[in-house]
Biopython code that builds the backbone (N, CA, C, O; Angstrom):
import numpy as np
from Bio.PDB.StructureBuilder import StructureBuilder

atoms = [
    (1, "UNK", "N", (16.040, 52.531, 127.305)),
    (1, "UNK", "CA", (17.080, 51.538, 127.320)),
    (1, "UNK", "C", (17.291, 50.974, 125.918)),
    (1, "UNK", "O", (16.382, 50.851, 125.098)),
    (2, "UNK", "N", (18.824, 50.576, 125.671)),
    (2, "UNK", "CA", (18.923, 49.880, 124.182)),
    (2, "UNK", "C", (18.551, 48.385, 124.757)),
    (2, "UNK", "O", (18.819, 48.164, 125.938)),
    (3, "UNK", "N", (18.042, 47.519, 124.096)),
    (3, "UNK", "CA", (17.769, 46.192, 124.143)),
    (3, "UNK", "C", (18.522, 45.232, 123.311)),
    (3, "UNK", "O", (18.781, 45.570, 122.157)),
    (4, "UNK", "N", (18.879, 44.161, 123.713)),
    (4, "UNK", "CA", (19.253, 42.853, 122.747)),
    (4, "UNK", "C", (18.557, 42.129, 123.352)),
    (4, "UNK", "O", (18.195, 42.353, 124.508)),
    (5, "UNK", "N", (18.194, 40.978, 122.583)),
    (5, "UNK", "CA", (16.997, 39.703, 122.947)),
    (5, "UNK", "C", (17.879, 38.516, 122.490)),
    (5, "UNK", "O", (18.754, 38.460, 121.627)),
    (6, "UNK", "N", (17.432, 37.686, 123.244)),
    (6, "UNK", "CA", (18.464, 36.256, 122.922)),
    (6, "UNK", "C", (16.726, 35.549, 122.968)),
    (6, "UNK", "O", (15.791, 35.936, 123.668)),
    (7, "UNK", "N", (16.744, 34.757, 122.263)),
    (7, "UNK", "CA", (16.055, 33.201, 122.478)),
    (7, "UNK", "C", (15.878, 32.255, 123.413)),
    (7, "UNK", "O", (14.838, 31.696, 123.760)),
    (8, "UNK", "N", (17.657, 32.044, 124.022)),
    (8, "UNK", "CA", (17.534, 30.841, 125.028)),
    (8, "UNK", "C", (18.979, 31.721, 125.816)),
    (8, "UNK", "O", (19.509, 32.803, 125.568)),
    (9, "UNK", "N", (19.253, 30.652, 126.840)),
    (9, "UNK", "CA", (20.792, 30.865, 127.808)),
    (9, "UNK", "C", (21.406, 31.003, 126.648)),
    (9, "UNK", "O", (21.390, 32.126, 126.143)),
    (10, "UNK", "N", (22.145, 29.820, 125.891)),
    (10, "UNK", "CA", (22.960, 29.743, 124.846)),
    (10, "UNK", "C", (23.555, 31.185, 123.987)),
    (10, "UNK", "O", (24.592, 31.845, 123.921)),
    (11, "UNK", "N", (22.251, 31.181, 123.432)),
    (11, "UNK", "CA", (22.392, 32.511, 122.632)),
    (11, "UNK", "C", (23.448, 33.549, 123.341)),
    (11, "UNK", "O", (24.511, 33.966, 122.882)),
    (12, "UNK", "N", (22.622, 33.932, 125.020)),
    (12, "UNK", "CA", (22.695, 35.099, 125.478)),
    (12, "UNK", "C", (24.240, 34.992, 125.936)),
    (12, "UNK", "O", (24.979, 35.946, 126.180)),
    (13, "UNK", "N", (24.556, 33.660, 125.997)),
    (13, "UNK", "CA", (25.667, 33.372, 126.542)),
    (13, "UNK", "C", (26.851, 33.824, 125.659)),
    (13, "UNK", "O", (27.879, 34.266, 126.171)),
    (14, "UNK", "N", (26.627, 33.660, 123.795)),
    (14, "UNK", "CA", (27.530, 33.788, 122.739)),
    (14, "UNK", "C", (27.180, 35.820, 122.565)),
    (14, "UNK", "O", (28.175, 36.514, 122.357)),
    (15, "UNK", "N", (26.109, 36.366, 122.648)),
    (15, "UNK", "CA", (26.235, 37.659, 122.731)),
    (15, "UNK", "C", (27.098, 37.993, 123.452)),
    (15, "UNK", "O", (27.920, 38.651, 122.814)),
    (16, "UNK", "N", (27.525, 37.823, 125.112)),
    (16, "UNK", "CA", (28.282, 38.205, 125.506)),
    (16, "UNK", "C", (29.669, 38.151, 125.228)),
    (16, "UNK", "O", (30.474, 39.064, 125.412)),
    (17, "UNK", "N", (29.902, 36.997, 124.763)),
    (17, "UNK", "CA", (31.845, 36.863, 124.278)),
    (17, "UNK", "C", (31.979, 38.098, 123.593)),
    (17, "UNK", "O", (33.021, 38.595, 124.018)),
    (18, "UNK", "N", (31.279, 39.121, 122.450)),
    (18, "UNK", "CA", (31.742, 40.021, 121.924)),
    (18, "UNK", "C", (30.670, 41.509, 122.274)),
    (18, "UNK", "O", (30.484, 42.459, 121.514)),
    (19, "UNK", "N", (30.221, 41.349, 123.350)),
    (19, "UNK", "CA", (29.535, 42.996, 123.606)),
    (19, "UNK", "C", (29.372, 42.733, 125.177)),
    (19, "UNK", "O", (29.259, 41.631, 125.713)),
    (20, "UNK", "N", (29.389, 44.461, 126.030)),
    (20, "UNK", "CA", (29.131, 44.111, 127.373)),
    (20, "UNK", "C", (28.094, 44.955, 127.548)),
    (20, "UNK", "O", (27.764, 45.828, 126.746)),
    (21, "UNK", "N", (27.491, 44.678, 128.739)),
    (21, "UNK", "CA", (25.956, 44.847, 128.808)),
    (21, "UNK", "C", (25.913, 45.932, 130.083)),
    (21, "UNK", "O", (26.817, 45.730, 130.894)),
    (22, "UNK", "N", (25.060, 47.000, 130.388)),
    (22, "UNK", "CA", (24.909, 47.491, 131.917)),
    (22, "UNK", "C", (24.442, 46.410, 133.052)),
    (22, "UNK", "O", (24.728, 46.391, 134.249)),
    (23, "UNK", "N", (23.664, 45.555, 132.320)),
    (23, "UNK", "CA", (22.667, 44.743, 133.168)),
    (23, "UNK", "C", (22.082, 43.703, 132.174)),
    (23, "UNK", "O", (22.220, 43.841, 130.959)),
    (24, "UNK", "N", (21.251, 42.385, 132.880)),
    (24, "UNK", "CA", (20.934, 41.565, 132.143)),
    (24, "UNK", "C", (19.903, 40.694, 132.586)),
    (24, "UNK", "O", (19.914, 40.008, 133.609)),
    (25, "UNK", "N", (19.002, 40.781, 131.718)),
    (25, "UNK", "CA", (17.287, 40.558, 132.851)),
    (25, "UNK", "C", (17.197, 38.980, 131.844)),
    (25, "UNK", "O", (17.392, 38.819, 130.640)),
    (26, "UNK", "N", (16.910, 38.218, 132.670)),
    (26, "UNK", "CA", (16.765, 37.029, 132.543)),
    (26, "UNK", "C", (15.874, 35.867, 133.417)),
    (26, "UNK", "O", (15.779, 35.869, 134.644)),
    (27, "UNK", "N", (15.256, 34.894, 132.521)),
    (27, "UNK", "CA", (14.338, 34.272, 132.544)),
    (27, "UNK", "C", (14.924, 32.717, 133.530)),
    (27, "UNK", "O", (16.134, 32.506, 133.613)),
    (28, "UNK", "N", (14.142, 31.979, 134.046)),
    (28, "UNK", "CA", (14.809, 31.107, 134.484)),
    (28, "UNK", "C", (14.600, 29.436, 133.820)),
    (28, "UNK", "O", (15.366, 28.487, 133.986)),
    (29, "UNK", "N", (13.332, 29.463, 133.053)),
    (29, "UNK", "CA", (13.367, 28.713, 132.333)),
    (29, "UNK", "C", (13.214, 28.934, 130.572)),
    (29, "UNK", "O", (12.305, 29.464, 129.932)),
    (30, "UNK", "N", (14.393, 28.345, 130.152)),
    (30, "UNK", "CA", (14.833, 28.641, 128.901)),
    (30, "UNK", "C", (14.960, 27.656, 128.250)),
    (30, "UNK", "O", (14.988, 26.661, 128.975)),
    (31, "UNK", "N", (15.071, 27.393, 126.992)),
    (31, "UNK", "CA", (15.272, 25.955, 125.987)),
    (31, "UNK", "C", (16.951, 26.292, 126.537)),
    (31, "UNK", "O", (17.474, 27.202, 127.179)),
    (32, "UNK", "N", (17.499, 24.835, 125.801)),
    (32, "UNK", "CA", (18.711, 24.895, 125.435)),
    (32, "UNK", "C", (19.967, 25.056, 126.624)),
    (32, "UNK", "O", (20.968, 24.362, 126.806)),
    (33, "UNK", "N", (19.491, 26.206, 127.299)),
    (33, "UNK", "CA", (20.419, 26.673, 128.241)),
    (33, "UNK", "C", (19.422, 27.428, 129.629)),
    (33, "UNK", "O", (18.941, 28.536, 129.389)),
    (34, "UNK", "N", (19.203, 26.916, 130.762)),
    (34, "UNK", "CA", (18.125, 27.317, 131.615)),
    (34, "UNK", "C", (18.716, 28.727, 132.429)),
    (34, "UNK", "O", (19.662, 28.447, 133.165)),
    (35, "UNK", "N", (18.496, 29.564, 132.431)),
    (35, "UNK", "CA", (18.700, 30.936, 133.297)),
    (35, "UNK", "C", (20.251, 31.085, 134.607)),
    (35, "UNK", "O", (21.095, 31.923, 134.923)),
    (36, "UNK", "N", (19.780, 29.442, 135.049)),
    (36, "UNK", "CA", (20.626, 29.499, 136.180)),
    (36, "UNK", "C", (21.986, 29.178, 135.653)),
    (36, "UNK", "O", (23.071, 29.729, 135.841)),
    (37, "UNK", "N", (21.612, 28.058, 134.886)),
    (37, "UNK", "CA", (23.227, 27.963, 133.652)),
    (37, "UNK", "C", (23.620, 28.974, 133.230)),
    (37, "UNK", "O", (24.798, 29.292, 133.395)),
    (38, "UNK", "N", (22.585, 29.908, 132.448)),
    (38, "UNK", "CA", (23.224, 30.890, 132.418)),
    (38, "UNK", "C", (24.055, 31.971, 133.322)),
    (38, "UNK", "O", (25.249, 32.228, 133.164)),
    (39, "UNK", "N", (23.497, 32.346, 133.955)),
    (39, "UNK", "CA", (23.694, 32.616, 135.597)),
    (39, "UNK", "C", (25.468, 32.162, 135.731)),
    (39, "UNK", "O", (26.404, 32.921, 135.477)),
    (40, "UNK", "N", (25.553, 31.011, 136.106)),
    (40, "UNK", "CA", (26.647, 30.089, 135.765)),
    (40, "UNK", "C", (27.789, 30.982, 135.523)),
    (40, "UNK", "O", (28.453, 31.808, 136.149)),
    (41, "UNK", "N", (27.707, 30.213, 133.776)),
    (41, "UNK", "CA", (28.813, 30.819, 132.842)),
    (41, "UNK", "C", (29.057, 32.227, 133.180)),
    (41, "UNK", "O", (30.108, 32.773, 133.516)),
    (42, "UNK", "N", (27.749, 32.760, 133.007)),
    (42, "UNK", "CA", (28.540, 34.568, 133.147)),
    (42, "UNK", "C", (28.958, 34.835, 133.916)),
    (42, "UNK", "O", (29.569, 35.831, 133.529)),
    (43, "UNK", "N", (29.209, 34.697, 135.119)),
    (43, "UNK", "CA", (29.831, 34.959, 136.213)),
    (43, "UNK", "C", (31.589, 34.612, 135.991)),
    (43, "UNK", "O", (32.507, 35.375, 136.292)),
    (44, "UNK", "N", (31.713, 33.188, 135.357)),
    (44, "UNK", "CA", (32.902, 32.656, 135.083)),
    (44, "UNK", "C", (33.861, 33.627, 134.455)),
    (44, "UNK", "O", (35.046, 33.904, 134.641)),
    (45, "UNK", "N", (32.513, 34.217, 133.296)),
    (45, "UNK", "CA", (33.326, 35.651, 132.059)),
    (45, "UNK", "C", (33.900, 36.603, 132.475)),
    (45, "UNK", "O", (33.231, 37.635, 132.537)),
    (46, "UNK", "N", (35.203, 36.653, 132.880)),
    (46, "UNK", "CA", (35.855, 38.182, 133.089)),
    (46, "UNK", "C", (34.980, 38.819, 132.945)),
    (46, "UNK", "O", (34.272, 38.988, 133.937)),
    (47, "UNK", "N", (34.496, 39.643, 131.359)),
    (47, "UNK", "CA", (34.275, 40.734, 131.226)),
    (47, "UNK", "C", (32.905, 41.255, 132.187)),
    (47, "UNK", "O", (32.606, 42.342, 132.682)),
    (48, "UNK", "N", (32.288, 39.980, 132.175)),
    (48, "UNK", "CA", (31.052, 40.270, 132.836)),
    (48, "UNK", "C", (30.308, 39.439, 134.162)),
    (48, "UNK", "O", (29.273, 38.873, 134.514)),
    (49, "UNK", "N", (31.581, 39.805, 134.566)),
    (49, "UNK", "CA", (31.498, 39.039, 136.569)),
    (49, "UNK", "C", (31.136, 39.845, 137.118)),
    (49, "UNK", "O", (31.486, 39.635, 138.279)),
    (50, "UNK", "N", (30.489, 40.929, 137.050)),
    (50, "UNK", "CA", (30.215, 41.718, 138.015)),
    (50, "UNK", "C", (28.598, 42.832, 137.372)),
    (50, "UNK", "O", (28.057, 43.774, 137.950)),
    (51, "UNK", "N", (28.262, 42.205, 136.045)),
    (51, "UNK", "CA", (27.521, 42.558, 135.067)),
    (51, "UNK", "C", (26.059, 42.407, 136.247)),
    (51, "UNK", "O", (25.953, 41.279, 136.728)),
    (52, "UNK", "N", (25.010, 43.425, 136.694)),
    (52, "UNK", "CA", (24.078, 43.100, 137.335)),
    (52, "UNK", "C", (23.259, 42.028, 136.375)),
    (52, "UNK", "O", (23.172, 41.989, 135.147)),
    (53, "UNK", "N", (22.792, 41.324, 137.215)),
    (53, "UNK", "CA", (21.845, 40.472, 136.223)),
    (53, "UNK", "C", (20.475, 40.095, 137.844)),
    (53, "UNK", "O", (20.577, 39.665, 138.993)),
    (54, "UNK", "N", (19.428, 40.556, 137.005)),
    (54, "UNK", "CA", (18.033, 40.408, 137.459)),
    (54, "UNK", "C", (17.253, 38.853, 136.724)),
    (54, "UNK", "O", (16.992, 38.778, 135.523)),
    (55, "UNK", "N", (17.033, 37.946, 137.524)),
    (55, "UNK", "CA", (16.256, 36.815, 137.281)),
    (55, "UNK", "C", (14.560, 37.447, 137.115)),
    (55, "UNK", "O", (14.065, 37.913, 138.141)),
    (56, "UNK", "N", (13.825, 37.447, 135.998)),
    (56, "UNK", "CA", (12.636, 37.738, 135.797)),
    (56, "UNK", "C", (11.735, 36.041, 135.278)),
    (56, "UNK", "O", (11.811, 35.453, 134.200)),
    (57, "UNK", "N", (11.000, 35.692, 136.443)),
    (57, "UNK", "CA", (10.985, 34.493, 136.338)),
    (57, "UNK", "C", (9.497, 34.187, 137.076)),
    (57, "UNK", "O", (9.091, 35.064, 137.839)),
    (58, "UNK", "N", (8.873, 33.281, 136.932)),
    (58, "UNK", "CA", (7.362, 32.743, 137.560)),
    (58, "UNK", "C", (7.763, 31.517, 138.834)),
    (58, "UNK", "O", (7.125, 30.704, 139.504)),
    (59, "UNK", "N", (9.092, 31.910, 138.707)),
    (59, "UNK", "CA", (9.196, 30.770, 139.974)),
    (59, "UNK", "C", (10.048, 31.484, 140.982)),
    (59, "UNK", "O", (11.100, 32.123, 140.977)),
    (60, "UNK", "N", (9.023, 31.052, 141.963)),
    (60, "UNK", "CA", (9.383, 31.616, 143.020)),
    (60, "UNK", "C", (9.768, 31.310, 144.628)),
    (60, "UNK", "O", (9.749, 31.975, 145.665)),
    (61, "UNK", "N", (10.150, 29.849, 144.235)),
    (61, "UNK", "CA", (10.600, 29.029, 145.444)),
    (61, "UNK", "C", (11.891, 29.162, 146.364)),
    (61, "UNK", "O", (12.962, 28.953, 145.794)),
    (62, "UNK", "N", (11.923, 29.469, 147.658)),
    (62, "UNK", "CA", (13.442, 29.481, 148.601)),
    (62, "UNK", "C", (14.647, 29.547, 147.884)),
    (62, "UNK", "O", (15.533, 30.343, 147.574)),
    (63, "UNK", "N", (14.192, 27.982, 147.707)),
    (63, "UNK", "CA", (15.485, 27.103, 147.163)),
    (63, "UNK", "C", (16.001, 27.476, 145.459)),
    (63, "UNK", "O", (17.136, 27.232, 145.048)),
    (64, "UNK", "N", (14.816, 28.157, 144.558)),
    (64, "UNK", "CA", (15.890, 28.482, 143.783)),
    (64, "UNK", "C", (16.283, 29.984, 143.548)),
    (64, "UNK", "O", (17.014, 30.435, 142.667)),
    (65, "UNK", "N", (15.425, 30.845, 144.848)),
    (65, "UNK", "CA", (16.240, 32.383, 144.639)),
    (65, "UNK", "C", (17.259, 31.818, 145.565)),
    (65, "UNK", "O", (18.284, 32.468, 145.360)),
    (66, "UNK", "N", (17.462, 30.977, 146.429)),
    (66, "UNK", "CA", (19.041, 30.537, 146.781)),
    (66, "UNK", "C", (20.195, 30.009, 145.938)),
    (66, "UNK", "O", (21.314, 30.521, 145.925)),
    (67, "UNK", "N", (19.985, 29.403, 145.539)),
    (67, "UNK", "CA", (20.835, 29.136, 144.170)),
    (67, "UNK", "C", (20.980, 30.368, 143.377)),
    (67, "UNK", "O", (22.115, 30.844, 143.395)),
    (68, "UNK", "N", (19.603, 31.340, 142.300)),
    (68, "UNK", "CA", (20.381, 32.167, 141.861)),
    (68, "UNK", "C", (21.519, 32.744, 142.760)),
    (68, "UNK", "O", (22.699, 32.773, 142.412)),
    (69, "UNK", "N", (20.938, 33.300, 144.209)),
    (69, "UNK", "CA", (21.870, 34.730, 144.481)),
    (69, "UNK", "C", (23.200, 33.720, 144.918)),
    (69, "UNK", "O", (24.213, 34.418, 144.957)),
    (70, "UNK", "N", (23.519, 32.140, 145.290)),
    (70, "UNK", "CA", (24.604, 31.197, 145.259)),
    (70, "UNK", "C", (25.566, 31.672, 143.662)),
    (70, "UNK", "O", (26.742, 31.306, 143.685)),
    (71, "UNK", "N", (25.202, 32.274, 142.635)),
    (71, "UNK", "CA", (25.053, 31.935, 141.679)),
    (71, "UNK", "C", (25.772, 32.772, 141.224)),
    (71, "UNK", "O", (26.811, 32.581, 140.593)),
    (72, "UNK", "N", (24.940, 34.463, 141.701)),
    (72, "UNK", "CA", (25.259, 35.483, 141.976)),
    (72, "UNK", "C", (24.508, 36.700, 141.317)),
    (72, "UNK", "O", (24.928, 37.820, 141.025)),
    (73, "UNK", "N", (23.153, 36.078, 141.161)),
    (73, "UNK", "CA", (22.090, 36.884, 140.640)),
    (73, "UNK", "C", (21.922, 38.515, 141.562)),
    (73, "UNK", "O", (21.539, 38.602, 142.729)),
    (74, "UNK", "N", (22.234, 39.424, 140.866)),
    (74, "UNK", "CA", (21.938, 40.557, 141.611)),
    (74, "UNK", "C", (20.224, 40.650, 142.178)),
    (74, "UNK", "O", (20.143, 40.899, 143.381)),
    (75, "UNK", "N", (18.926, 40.483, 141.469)),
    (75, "UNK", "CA", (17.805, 40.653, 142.261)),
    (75, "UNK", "C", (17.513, 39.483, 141.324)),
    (75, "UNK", "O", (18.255, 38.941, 140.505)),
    (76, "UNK", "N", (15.793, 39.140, 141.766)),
    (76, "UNK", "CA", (15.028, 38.073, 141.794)),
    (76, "UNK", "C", (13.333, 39.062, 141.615)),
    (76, "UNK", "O", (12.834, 39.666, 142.564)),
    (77, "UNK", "N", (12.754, 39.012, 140.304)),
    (77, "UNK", "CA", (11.616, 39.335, 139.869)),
    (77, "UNK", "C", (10.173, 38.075, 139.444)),
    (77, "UNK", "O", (9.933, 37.438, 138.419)),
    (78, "UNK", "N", (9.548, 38.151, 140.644)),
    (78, "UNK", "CA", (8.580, 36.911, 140.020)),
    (78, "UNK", "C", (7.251, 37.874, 139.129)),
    (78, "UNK", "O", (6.461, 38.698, 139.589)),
    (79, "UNK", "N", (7.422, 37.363, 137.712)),
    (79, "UNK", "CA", (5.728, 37.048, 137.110)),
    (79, "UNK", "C", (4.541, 37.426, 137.774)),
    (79, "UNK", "O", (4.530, 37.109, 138.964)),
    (80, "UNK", "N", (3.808, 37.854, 137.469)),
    (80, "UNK", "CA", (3.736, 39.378, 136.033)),
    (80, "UNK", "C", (4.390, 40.654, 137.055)),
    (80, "UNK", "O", (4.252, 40.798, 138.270)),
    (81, "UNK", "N", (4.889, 41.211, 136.401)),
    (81, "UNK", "CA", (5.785, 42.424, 137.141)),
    (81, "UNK", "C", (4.637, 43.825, 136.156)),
    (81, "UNK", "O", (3.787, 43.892, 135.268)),
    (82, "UNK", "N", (5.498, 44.799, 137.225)),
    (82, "UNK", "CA", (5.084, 46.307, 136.470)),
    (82, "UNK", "C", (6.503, 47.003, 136.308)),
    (82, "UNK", "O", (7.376, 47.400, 137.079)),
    (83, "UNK", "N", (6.282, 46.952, 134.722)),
    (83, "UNK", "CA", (6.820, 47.579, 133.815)),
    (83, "UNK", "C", (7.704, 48.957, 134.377)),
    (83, "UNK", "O", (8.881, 49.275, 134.207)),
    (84, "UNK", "N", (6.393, 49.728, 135.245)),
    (84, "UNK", "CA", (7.477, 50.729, 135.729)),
    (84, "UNK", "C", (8.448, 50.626, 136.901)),
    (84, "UNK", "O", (9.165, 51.534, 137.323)),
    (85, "UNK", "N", (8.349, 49.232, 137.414)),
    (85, "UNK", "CA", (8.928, 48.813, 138.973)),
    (85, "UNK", "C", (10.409, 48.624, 138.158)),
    (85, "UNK", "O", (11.474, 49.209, 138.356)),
    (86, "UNK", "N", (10.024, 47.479, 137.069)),
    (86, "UNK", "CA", (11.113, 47.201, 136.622)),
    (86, "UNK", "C", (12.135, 47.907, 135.764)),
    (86, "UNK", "O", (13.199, 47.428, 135.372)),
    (87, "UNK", "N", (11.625, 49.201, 135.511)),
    (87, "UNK", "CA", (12.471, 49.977, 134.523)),
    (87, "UNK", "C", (12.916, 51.098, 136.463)),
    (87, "UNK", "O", (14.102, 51.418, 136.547)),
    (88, "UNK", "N", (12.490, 51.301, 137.039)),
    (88, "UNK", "CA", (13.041, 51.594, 138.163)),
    (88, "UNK", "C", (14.154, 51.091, 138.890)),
    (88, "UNK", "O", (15.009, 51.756, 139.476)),
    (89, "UNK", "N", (14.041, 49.537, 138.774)),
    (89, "UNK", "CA", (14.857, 47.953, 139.066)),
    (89, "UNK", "C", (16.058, 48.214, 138.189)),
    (89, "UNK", "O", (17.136, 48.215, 138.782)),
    (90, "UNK", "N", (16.070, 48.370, 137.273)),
    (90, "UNK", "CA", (17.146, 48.526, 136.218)),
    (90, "UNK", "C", (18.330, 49.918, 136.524)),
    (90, "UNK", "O", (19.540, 50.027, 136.726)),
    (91, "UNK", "N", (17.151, 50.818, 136.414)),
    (91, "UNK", "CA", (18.061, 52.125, 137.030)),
    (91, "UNK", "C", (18.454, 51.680, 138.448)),
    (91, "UNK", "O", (19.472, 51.016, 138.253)),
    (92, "UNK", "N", (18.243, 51.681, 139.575)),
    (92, "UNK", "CA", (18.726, 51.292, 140.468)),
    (92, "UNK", "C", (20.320, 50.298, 140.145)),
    (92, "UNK", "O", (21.473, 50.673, 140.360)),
    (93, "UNK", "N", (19.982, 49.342, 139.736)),
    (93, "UNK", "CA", (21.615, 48.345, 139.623)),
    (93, "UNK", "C", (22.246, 48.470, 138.467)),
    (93, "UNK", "O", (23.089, 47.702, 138.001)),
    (94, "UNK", "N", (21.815, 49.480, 137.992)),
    (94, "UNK", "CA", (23.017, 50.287, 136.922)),
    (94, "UNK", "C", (23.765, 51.306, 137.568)),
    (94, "UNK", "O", (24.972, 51.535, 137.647)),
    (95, "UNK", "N", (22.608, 51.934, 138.070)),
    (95, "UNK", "CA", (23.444, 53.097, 138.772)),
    (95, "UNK", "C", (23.150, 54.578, 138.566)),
    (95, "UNK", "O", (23.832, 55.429, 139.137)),
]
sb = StructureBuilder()
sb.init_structure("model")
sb.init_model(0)
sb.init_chain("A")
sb.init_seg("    ")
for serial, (resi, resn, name, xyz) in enumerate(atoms, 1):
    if name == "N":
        sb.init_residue(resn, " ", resi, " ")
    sb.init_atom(name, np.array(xyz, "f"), 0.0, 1.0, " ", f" {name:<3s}", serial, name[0])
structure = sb.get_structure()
């Protein structure tokens, strides 16, 4: 896979205005801009309303894999994962 890395939501949020992604694995707590915000906005983005995006996250409560998939998180990955599940995870909601 090619990779880009953002820092926080924010960042990942300004990568997208000028590049589109297959997919987009994301954290749920972030400085600046928290996962689900992110979550949020991208959905709002034309280009990338329909962009899979996987929450990779240590929290793992009802109420906020309800909100992501409210949100419109394609899957929900809790802490510590295997590497090969998730490069499997990826192919799968790419396609």
């Amino acid at each position: 896979f090619d990779i880009t890395m953002a820092t926080n939501g924010l960042e990942a949020y300004e990568l997208i205005q000028n590049q589109q992604f297959d997919a987009i694995i994301s954290d749920i707590n972030m400085p600046v801009m928290t996962g689900l915000e992110f979550l949020g906005k991208l959905r709002q983005h034309p280009e990338s309303k329909f962009t899979p995006v996987l929450m990779l996250t240590t929290e793992a409560s009802a109420e906020l894999k309800a909100e992501g998939k409210r949100l419109g998180a394609t899957g929900w990955i809790v802490k510590p994962l295997d590497p090969e599940k998730l490069g499997a995870t990826i192919n799968r909601v790419i396609g």
